[in-house]
Each structure stands twice: as C-alpha cells, then as structure tokens.
N, C-alpha and C positions, 0 to 999 in steps of 0.2 A: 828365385829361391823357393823350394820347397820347403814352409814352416811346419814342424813337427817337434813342438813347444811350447803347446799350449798350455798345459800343465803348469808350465812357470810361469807366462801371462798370455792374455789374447788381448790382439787388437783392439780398439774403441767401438763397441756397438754404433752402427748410425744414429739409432734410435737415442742410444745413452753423447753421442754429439749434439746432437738436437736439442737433448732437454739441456744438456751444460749449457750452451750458447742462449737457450732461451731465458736458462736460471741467472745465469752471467749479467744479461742485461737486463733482465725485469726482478730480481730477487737478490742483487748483491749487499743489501743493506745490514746490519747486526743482525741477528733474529731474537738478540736480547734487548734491544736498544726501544724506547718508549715510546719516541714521536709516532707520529704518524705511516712516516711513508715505509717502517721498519714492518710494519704488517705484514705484505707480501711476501717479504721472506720469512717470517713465523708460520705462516698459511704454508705455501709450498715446503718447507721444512715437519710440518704435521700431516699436510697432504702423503708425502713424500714415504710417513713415518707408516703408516695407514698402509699405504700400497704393497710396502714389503713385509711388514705383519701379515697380512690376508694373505698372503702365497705362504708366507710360512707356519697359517696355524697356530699364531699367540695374538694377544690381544698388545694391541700399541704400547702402551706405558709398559710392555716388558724390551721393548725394542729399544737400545744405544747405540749408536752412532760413534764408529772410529774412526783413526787412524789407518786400519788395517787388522788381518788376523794376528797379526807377531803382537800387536799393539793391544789386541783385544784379549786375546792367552796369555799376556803380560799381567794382564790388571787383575784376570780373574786370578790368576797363580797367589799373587800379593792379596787378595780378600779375602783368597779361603788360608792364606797362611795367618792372617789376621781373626776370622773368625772361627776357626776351627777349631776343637780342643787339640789341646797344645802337642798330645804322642800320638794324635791320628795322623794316619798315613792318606798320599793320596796315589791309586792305583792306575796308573797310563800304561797303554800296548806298547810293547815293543818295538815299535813300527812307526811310529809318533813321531811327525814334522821336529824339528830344533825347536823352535819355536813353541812347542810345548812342553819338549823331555829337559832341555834348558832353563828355561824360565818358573817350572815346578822346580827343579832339583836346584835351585838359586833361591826360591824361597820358601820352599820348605825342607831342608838338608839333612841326608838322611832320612828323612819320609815317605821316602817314593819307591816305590814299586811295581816291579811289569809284569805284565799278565804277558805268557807268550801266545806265538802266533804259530799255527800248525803247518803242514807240511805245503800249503798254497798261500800262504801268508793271511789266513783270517785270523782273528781273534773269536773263538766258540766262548759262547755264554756259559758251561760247565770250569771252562779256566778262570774268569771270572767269579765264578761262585767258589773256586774252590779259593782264590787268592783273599774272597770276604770272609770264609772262613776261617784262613790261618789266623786272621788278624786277630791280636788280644786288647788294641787299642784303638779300632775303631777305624773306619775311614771318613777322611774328608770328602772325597770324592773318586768314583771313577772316569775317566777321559780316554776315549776311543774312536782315533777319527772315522768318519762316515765314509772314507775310502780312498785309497792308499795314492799318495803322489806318485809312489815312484813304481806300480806296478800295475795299479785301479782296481786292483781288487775290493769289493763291495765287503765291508764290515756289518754285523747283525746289529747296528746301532738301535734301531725297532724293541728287537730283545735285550738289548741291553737294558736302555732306559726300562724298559718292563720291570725286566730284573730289579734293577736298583729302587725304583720307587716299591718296590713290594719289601726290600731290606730298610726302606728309608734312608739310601744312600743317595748324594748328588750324581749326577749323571752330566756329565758334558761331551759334546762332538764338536770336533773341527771340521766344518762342512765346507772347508773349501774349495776342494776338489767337486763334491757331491752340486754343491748349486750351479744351475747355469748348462749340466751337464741330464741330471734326472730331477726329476719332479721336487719340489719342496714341500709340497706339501706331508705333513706330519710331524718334520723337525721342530716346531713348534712344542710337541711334548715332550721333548728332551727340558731338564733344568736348566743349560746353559747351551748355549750355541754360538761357534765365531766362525767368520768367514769374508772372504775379501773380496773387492767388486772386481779387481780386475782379473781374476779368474776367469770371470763369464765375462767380459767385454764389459765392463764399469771402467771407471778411472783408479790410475793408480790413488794410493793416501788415503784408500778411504774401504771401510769396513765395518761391520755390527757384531753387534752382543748381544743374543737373549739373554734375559735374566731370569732366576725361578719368580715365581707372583708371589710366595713367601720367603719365610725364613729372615736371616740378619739381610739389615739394607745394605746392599752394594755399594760402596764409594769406591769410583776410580783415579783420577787426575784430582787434584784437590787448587782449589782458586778460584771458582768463578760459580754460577749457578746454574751452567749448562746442562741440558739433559738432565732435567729434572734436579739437577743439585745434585747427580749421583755421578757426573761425567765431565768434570772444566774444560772450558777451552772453548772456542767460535765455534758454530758448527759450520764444516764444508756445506752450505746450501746446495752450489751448483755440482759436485760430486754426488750428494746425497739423491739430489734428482736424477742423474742421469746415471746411476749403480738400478735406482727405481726403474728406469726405465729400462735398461737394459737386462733385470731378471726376469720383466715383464716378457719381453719378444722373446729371451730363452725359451720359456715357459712355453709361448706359442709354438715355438718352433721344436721343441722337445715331443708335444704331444702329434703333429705330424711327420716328422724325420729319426724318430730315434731306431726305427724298424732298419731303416736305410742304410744310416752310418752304423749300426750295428753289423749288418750284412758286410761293408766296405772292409770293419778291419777282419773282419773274419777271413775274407779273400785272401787280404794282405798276408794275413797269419800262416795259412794253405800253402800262400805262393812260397813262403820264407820255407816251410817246414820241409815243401818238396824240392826247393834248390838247396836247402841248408838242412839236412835232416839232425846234425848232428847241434845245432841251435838249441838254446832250454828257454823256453817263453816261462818266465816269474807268475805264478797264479793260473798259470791254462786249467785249472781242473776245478777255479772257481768261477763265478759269477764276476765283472769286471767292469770296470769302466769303458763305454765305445770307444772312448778313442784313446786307448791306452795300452801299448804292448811293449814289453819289457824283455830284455832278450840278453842273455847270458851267452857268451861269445868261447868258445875253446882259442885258449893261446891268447887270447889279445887283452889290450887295456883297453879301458870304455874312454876315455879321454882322448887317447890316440883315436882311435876310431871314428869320434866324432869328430873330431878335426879333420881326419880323410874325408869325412860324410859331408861336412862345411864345404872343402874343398870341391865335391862332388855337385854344390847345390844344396844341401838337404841338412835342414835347422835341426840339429836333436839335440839330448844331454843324456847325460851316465843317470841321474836320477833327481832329486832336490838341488836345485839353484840355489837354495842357500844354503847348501852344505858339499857345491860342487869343486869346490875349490882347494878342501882340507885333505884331501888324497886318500879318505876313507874309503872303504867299500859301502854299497848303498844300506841303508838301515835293513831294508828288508829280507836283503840276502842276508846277512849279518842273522835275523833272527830266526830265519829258516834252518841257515845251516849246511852245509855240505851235502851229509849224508841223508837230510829231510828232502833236499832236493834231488835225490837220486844220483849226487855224484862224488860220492867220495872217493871214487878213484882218480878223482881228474877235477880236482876242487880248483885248478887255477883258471879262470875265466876274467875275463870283464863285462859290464853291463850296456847297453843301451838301452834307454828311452827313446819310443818314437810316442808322440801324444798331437793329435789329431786335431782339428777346426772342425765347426760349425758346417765349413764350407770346402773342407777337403775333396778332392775328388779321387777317383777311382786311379786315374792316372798319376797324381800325386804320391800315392799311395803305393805303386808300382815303381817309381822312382825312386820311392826311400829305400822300398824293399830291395831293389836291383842296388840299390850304391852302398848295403850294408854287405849284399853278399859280398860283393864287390872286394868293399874294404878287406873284411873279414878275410878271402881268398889270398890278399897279400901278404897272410901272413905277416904282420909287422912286427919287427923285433923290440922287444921292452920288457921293463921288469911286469911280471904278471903278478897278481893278485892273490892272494891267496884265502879262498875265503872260508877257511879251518878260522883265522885270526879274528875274533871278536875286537872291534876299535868304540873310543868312546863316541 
C-alpha cells in the first residue's frame, strides 16, 4: 500500500518506540506519587517537558501536556470563554480544523468570527486587521492555524502573532500540521499553541498546550494537581517521552531532507498537471506544505475516488478525517469559493488529498499520481458536489 495520509496520522517514529518502551519500564510510576521510586517518572516527565520547550521557543512552565490537539483546543475555547469579557468575540480563519471552529462556537455562541481566506486559501494579516477593527466589543482572541490540513498551504502565523501582540490581542495556532513537518522553532512566540504528537510520529492520546507567561491562569481539567495544578489528570509519561523524542529526529531530519521531499511533490505535481491538465491543485500559487497536494477533480466525488485509489493501493482522503464522514465539502474549498478558484463555470468537482511521509519516495509518488488519473479517467458516475453550496 501506498500511504498518502499522513496528514491524519503517521506511523510511530522508531525513535519515539524506543523512548515508550524505555519510559514504559523504567518511568511507569505516578509522577504525583511521593515515595521514592515515583522520582524517575517526575525526572523524565520534566526532562521530557524541557526537550520540547527548547525546540519550540518558550520556557518550560509555559508547556502542558494533553490528551491531544481536539483535547487541547477544547480547553483553551472553555478558558477564554471563562475569562474573557463577556461581548468579546473570538476571531478564527475560515479554514480552521472542527476541532477548533466547533469547540469556540460551543463555548463562546455567537462570538466567533472568521477572517476569510483569499483566493489560494491564506489568511492575509490586512483581513485580520480589518476583522479587529469592525469589532465594537473587543476580542478575546485570534486563532489561525500554522497550516492548512486539507491543502498545506502555509498561514502568516509569524505576522499574525506580530500583529496581535501589537493590538494586545491573544493569538493562538493550531500547529499540528506545521510540527514534525518545518522547523518549530519560533512558535514559542505565539500566546497559545496546540498540536498533537501523532502527526509527526508520536503516539496517539497525547498532545500540548503553550500557554501565554501572563495574563488570567489557565485551568483546564479540574481534579487533581497535574501540570502545575492548571491541567488534572496522570500524565502519559511514556507518550510524553516518546512525542519528545520523535519531534527531536523530525527536527533532524527536516533540516537535511526538506529540500528533497520538496522537490518529490513538485514532480508529483508536473507529472499530474501534464497528464491531468484540466486538475485544480488547492493553494498551487501559495507557499505549501511538502507533502501536501490537494487536487479538485472535474465530474467526480472525492470519496468515490478515494475508494478507487484504496482499491488501486494508494491510502488518500477528500480532506480532514475528522470531518471526512459528514458528506461536506472540504473547508477550504468552501472558503475559497468557486469563482475565487477560477471555476465558476464548472464548480461541480471533488477533492483528493494525497499527504506525503517522511519516507515517501519518488516511485510512491508516481503511483498515487498514475491511480488518481487513473480513477479520475473512469469517469464515475455519482452525485457531484457542488461547491457554489456553503455547508456548516
């Protein structure tokens, strides 16, 4: 099988097998617990906490420890609906995982508001300003993730936060897509940051939270004195180490190979355009994720297609796994638009995702592409999409 789904999880780094199995048996103990032998797991849980701070640029005691990003974009949603004055709004892209457009508009209702997204799906810092501007009541925050699930297109999160600290506005990114994939260092000057390990080859269940060094204290889960008393619950030791470990070897591995796998989908992309000219790749006119190409299909459904593509060998999806099941169209076409896309004469398409590994190769790559024209060619009969139709 050709996997080309990494987007929605990657394999177990070796690196991040190793440190579990190492945590598992030498660090399984409480890391709340008093005796004695509970040390080694406080120690590697601090160690742990350390290692992924220093790649991302904030000092330790702003680092928590989750569940996951759903888990972590959960909590903050509920803190700032908690501390926030009560008619301030908070401002998320249009383009924004479930996970976060969700869990803002569940708890703060009525308060949310999107910045749109331009005709390659970024979010521009002048949208932004002008969205802080309408406001008469303030914002709680804006949230703009660091780079799109379903397309990879690269968000100005950099300028964002700029932006926002110079309005004295929160600033959060969903960096899930972004770690594991390009460098982390600087996300650290973001106020808030979530993201989940098993993106980059972590384990599943387990995730972080920067938090800003001021402002009201954070409390998330409430029960227990974890994380600092601002997050209940055990902490995953052996997840927590081996998420450590495995952003470590991205890291490594990003600053030798990203020239590479860059090169790869760009072939990939070539190869599509000259057998498939009449294809629309989502974001081609921006800056992008390596291993990320998204591709708007004439006549077909992305569902159907991926299941030919299954068929074929080759792992893809229509766009977000956890919004691939509800029979919407992908966020991001949704925010673009038909005729932002260049095709309003011919808006009925479907989407594939093809999203890349660490370790894809050229020939993998060649395979996706050859079994999408493939599909595509068959013409399959089904209802098409329409994507004039804005869905929730």
């Amino acid at each position: 099988m050709h996997y080309f789904d990494f987007n929605a999880t990657a394999p177990l780094h070796p690196a991040a097998r190793a440190a579990w199995l190492e945590a598992s048996d030498s660090a399984w103990h409480n890391p709340s617990s008093l005796f004695a032998a509970a040390t080694s797991a406080r120690e590697l849980l601090a160690e742990s906490r350390e290692r992924v701070a220093e790649l991302l640029g904030c000092a330790p005691e702003r680092l928590l420890f989750t569940s996951g990003a759903t888990a972590a974009n959960n909590a903050l949603a509920r803190h700032l609906a908690r501390v926030a004055p009560a008619e301030s709004v908070a401002i998320i892209s249009a383009i924004e995982h479930p996970c976060i457009d969700v869990s803002f508009r569940t708890a703060m209702p009525g308060r949310v508001v999107e910045a749109a997204v331009d005709q390659h799906g970024v979010v521009q810092p002048e949208v932004v300003t002008a969205c802080l501007d309408s406001l008469t009541t303030g914002a709680a925050c804006v949230s703009v993730m660091a780079a799109s699930n379903e397309a990879g297109t690269l968000q100005p999160w950099q300028n964002l936060a700029s932006l926002c600290r110079s309005r004295g506005v929160p600033f959060h990114t969903d960096a899930s897509q972004w770690l594991g994939k390009l460098p982390a260092a600087g996300l650290g000057e973001c106020d808030w940051v979530t993201a989940s390990a098993h993106k980059f080859g972590g384990p599943k269940g387990c995730g972080l939270l920067i938090t800003p060094a001021g402002g009201p204290p954070f409390r998330g889960d409430r029960g227990g004195p974890q994380e600092g008393g601002r997050h209940a619950g055990t902490e995953n030791i052996a997840a927590i180490a081996a998420m450590a470990a495995a952003l470590e070897a991205r890291e490594r591995e990003i600053a030798i190979r990203h020239a590479d796998w860059l090169a790869l989908r760009g072939e990939a992309e070539q190869r599509l355009r000259a057998q498939l000219p009449e294809a629309h790749v989502v974001g081609a006119g921006a800056e992008r994720l390596w291993n990320t190409l998204a591709v708007l299909l004439p006549g077909g459904d992305g569902k159907k297609i991926v299941g030919q593509l299954a068929r074929a060998g080759v792992a893809a999806s229509t766009g977000s796994a956890c919004s691939g099941g509800s029979g919407s169209i992908p966020r991001i076409v949704a925010a673009i638009g038909a005729e932002a896309l260049g095709l309003p004469g011919d808006p009925l398409r479907g989407m594939v995702r093809l999203s890349s590994g660490w370790d894809t190769t050229r020939a993998d790559w060649a395979a996706a592409i050859d079994a999408l024209i493939a599909a595509t060619r068959e013409k399959i009969a089904l209802p098409a999409v329409d994507l004039r139709r804005a869905t929730d």
